[in-house]
Biopython code that builds the backbone (N, CA, C, O; Angstrom):
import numpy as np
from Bio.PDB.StructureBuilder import StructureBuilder

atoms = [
    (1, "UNK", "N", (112.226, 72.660, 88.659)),
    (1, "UNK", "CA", (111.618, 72.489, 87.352)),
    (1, "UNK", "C", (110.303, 73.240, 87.321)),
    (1, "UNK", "O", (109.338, 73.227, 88.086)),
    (2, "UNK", "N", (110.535, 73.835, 86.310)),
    (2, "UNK", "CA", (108.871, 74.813, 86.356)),
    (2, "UNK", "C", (107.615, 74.101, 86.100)),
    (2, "UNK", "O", (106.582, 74.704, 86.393)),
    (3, "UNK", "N", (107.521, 72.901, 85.597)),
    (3, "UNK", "CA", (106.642, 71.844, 85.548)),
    (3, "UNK", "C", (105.886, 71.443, 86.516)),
    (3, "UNK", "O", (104.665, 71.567, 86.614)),
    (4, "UNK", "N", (106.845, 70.812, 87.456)),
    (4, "UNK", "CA", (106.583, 70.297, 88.853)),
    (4, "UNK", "C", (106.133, 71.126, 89.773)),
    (4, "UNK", "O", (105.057, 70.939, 90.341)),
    (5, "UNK", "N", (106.823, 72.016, 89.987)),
    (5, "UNK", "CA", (106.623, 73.209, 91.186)),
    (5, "UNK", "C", (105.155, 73.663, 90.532)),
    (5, "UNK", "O", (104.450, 73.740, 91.538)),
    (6, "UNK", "N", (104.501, 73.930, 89.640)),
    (6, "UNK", "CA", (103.156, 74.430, 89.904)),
    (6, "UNK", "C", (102.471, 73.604, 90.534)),
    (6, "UNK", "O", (101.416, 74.233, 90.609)),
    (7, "UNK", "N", (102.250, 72.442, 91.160)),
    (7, "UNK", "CA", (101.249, 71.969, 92.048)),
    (7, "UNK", "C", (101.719, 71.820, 93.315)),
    (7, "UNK", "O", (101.108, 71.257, 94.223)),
    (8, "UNK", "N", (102.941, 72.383, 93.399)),
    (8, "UNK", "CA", (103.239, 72.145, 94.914)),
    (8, "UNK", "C", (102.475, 72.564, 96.362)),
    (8, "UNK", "O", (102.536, 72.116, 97.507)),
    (9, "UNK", "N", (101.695, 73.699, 95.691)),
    (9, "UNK", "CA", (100.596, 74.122, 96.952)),
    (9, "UNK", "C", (99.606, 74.074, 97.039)),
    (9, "UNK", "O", (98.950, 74.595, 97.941)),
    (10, "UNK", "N", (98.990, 73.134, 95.704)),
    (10, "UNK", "CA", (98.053, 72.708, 95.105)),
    (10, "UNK", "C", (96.777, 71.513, 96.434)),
    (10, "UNK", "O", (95.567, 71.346, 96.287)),
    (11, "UNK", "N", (97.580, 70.992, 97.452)),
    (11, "UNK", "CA", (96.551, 70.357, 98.391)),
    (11, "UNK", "C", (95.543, 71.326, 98.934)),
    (11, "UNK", "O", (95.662, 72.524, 99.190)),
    (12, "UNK", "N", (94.343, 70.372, 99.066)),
    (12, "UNK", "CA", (93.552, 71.496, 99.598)),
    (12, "UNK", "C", (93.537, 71.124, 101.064)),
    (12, "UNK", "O", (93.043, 71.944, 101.838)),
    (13, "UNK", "N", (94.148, 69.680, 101.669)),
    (13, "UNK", "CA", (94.106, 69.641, 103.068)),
    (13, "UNK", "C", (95.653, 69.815, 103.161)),
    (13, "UNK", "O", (96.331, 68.802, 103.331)),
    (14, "UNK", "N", (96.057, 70.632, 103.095)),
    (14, "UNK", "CA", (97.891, 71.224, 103.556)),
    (14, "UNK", "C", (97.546, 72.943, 103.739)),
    (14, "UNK", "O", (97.174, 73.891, 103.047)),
    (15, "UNK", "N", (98.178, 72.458, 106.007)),
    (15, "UNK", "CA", (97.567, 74.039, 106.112)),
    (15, "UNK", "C", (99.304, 74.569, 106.239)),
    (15, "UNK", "O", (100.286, 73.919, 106.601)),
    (16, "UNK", "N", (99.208, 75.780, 105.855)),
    (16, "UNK", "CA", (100.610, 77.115, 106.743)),
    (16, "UNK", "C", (100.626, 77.143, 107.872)),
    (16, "UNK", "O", (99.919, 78.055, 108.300)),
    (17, "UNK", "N", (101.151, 76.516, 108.696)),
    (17, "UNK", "CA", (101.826, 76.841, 109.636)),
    (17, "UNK", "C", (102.476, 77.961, 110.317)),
    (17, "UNK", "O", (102.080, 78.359, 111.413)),
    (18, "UNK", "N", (103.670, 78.585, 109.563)),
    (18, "UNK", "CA", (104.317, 79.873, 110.057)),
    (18, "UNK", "C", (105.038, 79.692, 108.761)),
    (18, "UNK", "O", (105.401, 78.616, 108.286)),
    (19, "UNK", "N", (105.244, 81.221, 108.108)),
    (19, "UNK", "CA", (106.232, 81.817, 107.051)),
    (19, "UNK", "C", (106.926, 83.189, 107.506)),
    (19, "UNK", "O", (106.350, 84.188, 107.937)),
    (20, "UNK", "N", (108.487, 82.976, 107.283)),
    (20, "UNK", "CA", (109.493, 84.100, 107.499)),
    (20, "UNK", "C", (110.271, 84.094, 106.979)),
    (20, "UNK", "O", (110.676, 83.187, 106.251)),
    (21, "UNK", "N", (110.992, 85.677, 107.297)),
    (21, "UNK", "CA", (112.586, 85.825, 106.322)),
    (21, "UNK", "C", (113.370, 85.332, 107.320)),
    (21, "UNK", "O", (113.058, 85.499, 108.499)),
    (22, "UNK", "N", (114.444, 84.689, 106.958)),
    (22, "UNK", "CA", (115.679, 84.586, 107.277)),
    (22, "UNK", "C", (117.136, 84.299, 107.024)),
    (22, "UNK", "O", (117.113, 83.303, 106.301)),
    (23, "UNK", "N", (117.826, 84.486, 107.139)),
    (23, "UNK", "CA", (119.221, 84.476, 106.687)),
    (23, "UNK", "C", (119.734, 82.891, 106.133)),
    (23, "UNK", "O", (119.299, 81.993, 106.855)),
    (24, "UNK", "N", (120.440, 82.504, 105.170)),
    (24, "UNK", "CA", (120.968, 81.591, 104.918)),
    (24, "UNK", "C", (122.450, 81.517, 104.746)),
    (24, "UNK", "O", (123.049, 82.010, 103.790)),
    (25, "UNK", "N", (122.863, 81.029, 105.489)),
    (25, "UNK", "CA", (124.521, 81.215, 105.452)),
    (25, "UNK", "C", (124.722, 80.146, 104.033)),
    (25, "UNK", "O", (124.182, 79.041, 103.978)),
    (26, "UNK", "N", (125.276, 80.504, 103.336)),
    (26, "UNK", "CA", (125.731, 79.608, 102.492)),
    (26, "UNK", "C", (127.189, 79.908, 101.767)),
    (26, "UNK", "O", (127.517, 80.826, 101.016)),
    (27, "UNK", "N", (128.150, 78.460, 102.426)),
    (27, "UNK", "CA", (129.412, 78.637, 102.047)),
    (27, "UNK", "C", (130.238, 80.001, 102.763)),
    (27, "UNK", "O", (130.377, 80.180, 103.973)),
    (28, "UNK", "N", (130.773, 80.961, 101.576)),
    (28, "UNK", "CA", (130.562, 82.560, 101.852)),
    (28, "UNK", "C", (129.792, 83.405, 101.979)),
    (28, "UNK", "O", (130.029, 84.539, 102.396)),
    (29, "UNK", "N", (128.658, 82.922, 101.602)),
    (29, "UNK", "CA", (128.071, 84.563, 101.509)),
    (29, "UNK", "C", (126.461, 83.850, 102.307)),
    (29, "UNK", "O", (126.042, 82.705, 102.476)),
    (30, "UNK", "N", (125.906, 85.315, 102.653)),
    (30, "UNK", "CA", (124.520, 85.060, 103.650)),
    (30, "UNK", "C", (123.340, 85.183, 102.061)),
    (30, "UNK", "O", (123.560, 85.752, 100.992)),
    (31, "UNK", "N", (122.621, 84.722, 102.331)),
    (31, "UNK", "CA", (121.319, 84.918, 101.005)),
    (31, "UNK", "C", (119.899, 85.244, 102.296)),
    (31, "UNK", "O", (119.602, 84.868, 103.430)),
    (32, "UNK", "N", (119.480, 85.964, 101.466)),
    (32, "UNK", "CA", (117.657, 86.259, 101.819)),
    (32, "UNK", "C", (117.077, 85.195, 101.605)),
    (32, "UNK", "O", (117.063, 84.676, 100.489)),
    (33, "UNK", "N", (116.507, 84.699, 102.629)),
    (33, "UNK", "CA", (115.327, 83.607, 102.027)),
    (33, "UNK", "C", (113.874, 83.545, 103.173)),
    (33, "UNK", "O", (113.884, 83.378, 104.393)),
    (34, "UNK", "N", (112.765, 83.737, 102.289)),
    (34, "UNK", "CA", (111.838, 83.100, 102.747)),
    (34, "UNK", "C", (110.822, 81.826, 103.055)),
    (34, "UNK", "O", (109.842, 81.601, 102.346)),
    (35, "UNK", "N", (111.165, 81.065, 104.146)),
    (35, "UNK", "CA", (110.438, 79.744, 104.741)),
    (35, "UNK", "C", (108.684, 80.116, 104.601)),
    (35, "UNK", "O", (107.952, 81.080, 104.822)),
    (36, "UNK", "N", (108.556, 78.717, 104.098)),
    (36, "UNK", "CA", (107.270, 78.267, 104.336)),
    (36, "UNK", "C", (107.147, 77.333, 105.356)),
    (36, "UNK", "O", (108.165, 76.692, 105.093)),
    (37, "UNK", "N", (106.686, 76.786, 106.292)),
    (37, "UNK", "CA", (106.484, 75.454, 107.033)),
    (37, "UNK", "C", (105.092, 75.528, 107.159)),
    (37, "UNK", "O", (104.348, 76.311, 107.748)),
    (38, "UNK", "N", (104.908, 74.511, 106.457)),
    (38, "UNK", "CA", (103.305, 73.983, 106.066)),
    (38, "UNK", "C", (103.840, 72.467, 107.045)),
    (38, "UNK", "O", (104.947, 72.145, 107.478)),
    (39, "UNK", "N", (102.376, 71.743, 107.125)),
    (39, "UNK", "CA", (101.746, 70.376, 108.463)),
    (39, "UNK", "C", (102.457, 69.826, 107.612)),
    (39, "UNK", "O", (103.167, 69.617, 108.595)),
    (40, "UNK", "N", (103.257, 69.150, 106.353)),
    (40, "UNK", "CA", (104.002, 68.401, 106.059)),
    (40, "UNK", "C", (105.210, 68.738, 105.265)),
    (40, "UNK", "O", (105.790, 67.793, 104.730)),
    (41, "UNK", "N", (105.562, 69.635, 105.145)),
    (41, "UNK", "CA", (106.998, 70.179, 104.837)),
    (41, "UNK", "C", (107.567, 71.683, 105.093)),
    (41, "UNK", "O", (106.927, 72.640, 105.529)),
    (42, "UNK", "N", (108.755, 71.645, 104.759)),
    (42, "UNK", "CA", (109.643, 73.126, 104.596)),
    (42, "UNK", "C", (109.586, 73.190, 103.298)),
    (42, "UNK", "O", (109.553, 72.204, 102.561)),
    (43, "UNK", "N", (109.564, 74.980, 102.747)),
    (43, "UNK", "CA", (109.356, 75.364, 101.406)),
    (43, "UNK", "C", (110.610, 76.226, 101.626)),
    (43, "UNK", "O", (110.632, 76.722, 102.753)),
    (44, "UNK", "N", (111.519, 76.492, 100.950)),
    (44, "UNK", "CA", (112.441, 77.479, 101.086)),
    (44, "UNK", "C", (112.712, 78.092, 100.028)),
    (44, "UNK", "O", (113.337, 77.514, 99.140)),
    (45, "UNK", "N", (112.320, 79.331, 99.899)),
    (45, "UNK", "CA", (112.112, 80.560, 98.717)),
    (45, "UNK", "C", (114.196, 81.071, 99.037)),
    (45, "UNK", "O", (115.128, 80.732, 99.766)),
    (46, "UNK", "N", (113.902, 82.024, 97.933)),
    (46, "UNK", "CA", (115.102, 83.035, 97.491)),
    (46, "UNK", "C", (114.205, 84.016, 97.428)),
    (46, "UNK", "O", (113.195, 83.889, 96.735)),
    (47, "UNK", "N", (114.447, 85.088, 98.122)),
    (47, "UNK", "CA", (114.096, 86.459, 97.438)),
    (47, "UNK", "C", (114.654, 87.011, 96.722)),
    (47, "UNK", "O", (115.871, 87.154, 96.835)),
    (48, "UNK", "N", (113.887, 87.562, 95.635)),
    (48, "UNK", "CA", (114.063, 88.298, 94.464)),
    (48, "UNK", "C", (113.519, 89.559, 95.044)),
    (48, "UNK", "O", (112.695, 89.568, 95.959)),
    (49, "UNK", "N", (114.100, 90.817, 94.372)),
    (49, "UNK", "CA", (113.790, 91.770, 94.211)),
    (49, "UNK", "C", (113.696, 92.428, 92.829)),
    (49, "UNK", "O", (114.747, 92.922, 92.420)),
    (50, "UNK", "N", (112.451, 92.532, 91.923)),
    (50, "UNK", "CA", (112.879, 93.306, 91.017)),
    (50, "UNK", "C", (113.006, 94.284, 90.342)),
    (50, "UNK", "O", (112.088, 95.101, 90.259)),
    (51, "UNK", "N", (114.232, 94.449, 89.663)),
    (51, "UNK", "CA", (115.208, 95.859, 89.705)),
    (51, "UNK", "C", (114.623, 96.678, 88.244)),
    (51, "UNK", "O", (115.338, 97.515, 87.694)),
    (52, "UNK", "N", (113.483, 96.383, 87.800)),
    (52, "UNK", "CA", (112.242, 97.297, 86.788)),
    (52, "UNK", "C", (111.777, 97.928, 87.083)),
    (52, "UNK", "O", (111.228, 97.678, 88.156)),
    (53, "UNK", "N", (111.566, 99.072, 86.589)),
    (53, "UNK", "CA", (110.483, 99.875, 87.124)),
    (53, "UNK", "C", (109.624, 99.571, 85.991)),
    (53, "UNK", "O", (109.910, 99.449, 84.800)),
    (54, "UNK", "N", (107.924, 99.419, 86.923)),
    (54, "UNK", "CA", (106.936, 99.561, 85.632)),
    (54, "UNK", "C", (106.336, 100.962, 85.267)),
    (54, "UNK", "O", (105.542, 101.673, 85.883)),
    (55, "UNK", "N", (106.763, 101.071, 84.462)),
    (55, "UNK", "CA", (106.364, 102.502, 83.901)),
    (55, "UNK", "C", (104.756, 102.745, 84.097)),
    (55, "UNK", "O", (103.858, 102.189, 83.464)),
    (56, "UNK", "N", (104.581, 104.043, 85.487)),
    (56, "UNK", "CA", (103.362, 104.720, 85.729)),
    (56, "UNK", "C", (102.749, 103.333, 86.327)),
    (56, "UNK", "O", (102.080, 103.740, 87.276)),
    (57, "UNK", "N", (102.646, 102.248, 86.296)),
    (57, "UNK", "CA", (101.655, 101.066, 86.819)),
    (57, "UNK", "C", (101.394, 101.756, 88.769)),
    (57, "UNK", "O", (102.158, 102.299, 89.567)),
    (58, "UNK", "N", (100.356, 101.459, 88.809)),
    (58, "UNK", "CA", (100.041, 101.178, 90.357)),
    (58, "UNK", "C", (100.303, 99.682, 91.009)),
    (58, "UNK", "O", (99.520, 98.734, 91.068)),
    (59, "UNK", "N", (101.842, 99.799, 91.540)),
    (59, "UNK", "CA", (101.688, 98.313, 92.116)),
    (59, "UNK", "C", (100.809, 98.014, 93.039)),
    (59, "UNK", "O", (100.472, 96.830, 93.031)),
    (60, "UNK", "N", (100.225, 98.810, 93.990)),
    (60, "UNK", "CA", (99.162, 98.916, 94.864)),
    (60, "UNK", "C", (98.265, 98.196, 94.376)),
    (60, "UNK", "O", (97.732, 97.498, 95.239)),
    (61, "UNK", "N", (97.879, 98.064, 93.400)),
    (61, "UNK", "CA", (96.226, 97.728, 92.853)),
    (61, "UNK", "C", (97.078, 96.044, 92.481)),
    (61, "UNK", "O", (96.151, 95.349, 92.066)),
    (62, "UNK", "N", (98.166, 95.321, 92.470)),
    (62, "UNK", "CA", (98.156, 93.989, 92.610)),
    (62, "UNK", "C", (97.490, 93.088, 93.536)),
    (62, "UNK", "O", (97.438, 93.324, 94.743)),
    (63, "UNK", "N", (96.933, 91.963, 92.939)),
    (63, "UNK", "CA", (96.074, 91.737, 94.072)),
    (63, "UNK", "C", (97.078, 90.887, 94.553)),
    (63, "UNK", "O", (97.957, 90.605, 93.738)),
    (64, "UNK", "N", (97.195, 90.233, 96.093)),
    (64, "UNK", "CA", (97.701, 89.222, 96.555)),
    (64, "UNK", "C", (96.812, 88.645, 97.614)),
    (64, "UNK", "O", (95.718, 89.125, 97.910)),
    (65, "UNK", "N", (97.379, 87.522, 98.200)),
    (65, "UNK", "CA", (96.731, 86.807, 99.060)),
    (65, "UNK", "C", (96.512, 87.098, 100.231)),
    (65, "UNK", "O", (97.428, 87.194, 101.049)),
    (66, "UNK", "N", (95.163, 87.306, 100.547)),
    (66, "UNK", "CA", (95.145, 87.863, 101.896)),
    (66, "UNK", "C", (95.727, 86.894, 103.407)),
    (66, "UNK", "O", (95.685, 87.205, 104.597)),
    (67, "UNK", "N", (96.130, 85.931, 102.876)),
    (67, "UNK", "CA", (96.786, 85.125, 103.964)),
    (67, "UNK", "C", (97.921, 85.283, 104.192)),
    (67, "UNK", "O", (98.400, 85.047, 105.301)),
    (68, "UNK", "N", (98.526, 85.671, 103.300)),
    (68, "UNK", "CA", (100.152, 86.033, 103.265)),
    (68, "UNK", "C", (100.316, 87.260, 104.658)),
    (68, "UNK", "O", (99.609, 88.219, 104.967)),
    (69, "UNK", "N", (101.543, 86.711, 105.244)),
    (69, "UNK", "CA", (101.567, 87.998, 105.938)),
    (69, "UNK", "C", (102.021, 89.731, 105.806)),
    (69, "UNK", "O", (102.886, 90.037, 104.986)),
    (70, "UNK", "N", (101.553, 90.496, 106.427)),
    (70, "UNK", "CA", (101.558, 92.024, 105.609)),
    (70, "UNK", "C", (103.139, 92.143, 105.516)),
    (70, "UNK", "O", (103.479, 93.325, 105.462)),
    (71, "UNK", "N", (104.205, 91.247, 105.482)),
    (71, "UNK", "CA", (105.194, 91.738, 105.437)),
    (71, "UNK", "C", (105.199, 91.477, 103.806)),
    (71, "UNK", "O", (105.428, 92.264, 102.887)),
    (72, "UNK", "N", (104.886, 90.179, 103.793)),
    (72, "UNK", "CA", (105.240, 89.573, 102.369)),
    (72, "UNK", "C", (104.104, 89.905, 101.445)),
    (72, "UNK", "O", (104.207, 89.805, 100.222)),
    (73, "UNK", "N", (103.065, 90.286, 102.036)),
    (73, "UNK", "CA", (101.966, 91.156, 100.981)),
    (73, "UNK", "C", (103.003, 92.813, 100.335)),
    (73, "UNK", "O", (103.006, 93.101, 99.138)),
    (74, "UNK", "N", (103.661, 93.551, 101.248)),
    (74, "UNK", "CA", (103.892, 94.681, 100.706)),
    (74, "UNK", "C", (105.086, 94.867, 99.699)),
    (74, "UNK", "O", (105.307, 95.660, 98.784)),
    (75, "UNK", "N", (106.134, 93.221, 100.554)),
    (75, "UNK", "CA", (107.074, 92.662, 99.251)),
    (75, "UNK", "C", (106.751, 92.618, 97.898)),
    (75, "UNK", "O", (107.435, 93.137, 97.016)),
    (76, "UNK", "N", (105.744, 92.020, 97.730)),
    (76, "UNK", "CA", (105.019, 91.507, 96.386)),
    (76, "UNK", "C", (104.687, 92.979, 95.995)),
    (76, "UNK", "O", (105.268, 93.556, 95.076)),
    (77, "UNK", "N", (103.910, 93.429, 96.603)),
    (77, "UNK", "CA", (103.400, 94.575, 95.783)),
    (77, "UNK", "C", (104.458, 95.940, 95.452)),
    (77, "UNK", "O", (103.979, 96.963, 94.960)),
    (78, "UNK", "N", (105.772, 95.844, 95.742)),
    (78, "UNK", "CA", (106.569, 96.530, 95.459)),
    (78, "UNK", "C", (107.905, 95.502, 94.026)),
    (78, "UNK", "O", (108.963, 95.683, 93.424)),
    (79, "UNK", "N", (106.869, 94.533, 94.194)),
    (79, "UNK", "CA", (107.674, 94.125, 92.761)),
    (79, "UNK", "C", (108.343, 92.797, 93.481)),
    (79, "UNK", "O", (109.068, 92.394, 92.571)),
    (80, "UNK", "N", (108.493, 92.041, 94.390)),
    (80, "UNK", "CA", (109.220, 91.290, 94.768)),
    (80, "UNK", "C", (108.759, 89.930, 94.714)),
    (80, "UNK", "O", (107.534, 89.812, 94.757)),
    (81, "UNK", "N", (109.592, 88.623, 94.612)),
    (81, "UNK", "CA", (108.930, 87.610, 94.413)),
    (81, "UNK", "C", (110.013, 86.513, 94.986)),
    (81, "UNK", "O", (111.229, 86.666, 95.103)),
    (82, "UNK", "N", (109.346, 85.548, 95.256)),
    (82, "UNK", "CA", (109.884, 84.311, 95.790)),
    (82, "UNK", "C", (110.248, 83.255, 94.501)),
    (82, "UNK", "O", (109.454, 83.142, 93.567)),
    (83, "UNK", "N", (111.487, 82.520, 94.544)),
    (83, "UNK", "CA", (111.223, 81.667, 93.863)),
    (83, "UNK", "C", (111.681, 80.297, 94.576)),
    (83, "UNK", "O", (112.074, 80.362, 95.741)),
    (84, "UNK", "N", (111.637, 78.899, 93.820)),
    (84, "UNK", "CA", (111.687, 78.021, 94.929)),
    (84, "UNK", "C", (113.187, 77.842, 94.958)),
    (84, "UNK", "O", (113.939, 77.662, 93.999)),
    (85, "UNK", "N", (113.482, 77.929, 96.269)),
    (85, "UNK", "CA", (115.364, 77.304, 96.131)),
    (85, "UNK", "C", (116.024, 75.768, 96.202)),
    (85, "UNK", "O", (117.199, 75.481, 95.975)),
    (86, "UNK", "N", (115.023, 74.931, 96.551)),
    (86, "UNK", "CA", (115.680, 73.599, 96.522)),
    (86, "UNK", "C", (114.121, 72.598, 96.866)),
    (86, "UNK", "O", (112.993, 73.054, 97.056)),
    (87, "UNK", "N", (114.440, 71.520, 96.860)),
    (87, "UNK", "CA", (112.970, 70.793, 96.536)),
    (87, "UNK", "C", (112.385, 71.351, 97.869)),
    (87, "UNK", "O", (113.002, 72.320, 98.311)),
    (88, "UNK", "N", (111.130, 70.853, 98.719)),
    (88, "UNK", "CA", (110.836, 71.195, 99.933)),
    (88, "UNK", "C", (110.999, 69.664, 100.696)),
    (88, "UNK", "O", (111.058, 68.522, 100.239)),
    (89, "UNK", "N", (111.029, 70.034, 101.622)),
    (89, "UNK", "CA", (111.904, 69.100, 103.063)),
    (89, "UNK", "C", (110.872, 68.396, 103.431)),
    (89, "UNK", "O", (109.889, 69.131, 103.527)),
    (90, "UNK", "N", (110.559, 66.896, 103.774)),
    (90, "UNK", "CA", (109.378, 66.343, 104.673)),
    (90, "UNK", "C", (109.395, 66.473, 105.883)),
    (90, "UNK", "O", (110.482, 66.002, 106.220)),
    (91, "UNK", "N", (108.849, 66.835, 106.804)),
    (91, "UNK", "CA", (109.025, 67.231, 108.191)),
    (91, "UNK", "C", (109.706, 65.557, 108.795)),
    (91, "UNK", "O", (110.721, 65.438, 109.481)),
    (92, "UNK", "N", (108.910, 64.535, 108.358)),
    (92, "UNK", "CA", (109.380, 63.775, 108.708)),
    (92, "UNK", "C", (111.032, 63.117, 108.593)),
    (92, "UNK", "O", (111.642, 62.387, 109.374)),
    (93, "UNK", "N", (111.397, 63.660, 107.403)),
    (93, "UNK", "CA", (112.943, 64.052, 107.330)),
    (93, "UNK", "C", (114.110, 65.119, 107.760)),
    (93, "UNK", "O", (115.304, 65.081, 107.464)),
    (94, "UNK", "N", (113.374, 66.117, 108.578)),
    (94, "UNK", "CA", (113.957, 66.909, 109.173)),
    (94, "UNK", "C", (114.614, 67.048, 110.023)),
    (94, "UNK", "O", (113.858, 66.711, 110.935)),
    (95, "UNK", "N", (115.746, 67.372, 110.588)),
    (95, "UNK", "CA", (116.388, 67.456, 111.651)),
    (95, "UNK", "C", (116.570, 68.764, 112.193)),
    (95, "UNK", "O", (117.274, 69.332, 111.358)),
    (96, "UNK", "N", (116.302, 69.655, 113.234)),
    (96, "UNK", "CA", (116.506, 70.557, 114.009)),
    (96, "UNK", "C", (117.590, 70.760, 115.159)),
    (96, "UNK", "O", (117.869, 69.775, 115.844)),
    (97, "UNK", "N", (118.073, 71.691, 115.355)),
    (97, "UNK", "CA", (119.042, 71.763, 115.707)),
    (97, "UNK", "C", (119.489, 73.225, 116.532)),
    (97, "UNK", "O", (119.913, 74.000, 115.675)),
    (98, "UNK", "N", (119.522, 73.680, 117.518)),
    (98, "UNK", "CA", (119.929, 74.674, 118.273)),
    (98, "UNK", "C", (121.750, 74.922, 118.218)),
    (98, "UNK", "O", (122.757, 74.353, 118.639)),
    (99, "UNK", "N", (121.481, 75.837, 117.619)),
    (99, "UNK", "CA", (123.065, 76.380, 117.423)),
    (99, "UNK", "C", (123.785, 77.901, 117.803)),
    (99, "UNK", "O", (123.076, 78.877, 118.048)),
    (100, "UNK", "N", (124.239, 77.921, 117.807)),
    (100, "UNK", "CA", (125.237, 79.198, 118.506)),
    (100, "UNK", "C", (125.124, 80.783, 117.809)),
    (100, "UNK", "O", (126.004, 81.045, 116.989)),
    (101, "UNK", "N", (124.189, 81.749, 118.062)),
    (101, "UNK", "CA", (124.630, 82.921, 117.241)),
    (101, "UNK", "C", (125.937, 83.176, 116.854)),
    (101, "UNK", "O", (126.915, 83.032, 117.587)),
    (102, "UNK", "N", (125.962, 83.700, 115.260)),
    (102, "UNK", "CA", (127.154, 84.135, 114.933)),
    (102, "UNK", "C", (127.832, 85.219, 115.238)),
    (102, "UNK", "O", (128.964, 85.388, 114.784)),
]
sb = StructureBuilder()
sb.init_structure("model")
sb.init_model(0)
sb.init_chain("A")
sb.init_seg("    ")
for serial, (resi, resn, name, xyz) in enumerate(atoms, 1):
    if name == "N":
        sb.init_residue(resn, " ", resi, " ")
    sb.init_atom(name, np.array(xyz, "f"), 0.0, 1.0, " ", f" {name:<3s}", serial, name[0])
structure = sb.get_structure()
């Protein structure tokens, strides 16, 4: 809901932990997605890529967050964006699990 999700990163004592791409098997098909794991949950993005060109704009000159890492800083600035894919996870509800490369 676009309502809700704007305060989701809104704490000011909730630190990042580690953020990456990785694969999501789902059903048939694999999806792009980028993890957040922040000190009290999983955030799990979809990557978007988008397929506009802005006419003459310098995406360069977007500003982004200098915390983000330079992978996902150069994403953004080539037009790319996260959106949220399912609520985020409480760590304390989490289960982990070591499993078998495919």
């Amino acid at each position: 809901r676009e309502n809700s999700s704007e305060n989701i990163l809104s704490s000011a004592n909730r630190l990042l932990l580690h953020e990456g791409k990785l694969m999501l098997a789902e059903s048939t098909r694999l999806l792009d997605v980028y993890l957040f794991l922040f000190d009290d949950f999983l955030l799990i993005t979809k990557i978007k890529r988008n397929k506009k060109k802005y006419g003459g704009s310098d995406t360069s000159l977007i500003p982004v967050c200098p915390s983000l890492t330079p992978e996902l800083q150069s994403f953004i600035r080539e037009g790319g964006f996260c959106t949220v894919l399912d609520q985020p996870i409480p760590l304390d509800r989490l289960i982990l699990k070591n499993v078998e490369p495919i």
